[in-house]
C-alpha positions in Angstrom: 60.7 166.9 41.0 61.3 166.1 37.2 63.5 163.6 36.7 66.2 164.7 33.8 66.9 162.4 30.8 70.4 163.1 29.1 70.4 160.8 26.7 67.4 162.6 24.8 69.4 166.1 25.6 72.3 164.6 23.6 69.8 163.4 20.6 67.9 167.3 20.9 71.6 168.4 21.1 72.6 166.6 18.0 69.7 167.6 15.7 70.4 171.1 16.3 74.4 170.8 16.0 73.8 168.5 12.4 70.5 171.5 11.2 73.3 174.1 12.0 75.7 173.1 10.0 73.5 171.7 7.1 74.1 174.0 4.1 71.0 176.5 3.5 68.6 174.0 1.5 67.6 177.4 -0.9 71.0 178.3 -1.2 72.1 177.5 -5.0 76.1 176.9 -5.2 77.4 178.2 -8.7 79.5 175.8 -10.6 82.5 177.8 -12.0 84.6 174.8 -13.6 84.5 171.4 -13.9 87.5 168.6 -12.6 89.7 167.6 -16.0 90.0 164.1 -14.0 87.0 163.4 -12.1 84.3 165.6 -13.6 82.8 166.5 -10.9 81.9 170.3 -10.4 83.7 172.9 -8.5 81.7 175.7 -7.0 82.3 179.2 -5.9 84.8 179.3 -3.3 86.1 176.1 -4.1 90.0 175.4 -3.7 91.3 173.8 -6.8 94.6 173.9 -8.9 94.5 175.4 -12.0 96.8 173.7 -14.9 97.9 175.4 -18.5 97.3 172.4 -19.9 94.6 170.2 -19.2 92.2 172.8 -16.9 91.4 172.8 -13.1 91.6 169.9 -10.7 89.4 169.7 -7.3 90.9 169.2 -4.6 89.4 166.0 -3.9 91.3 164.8 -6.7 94.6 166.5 -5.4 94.6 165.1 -2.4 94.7 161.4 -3.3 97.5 161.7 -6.4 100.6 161.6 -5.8 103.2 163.5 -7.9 103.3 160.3 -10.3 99.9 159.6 -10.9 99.5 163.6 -11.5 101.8 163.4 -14.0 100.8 160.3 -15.7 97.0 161.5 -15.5 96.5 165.4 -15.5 99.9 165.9 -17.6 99.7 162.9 -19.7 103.1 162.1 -19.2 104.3 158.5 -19.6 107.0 156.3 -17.7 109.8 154.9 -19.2 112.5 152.3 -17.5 116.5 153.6 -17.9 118.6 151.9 -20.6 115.6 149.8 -21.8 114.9 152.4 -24.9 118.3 152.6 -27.1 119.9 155.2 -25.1 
């Protein structure tokens, strides 16, 4: 009788799982835009959030800004304290 080993099943397991969902090593993404903050390329199916004025943003980028630090970088907006500027 053969005496089973799991822990090398797991490891065979594993390399097949990691092989599966490896992206096609001949498959060529195509870069359609580039990030405005980051510039880092987004490819075909990419998600990404277009802006009239200052181009497309990965997501990447999107999900660490918050609403401030959108403005301040993709909309070069600026920040100004009440009542300290003559009004």
């Amino acid at each position: 009788m053969m005496d089973y080993d799991c822990r090398s099943s797991e490891k065979r397991l594993a390399a097949v799982e990691n092989d599966w969902l490896a992206a096609p090593e001949n498959a060529e993404l195509l870069e359609v835009y580039t990030c405005s903050l980051c510039g880092n390329p987004i490819f075909e199916s990419d998600e990404y959030l277009a802006v009239d004025c200052c181009g497309e943003i990965c997501s990447e980028c999107l999900e660490g800004l918050t609403a401030k630090d959108f403005a301040l970088a993709a909309l070069d907006l600026k920040t100004g304290a009440a009542g300290t500027e003559g009004r």
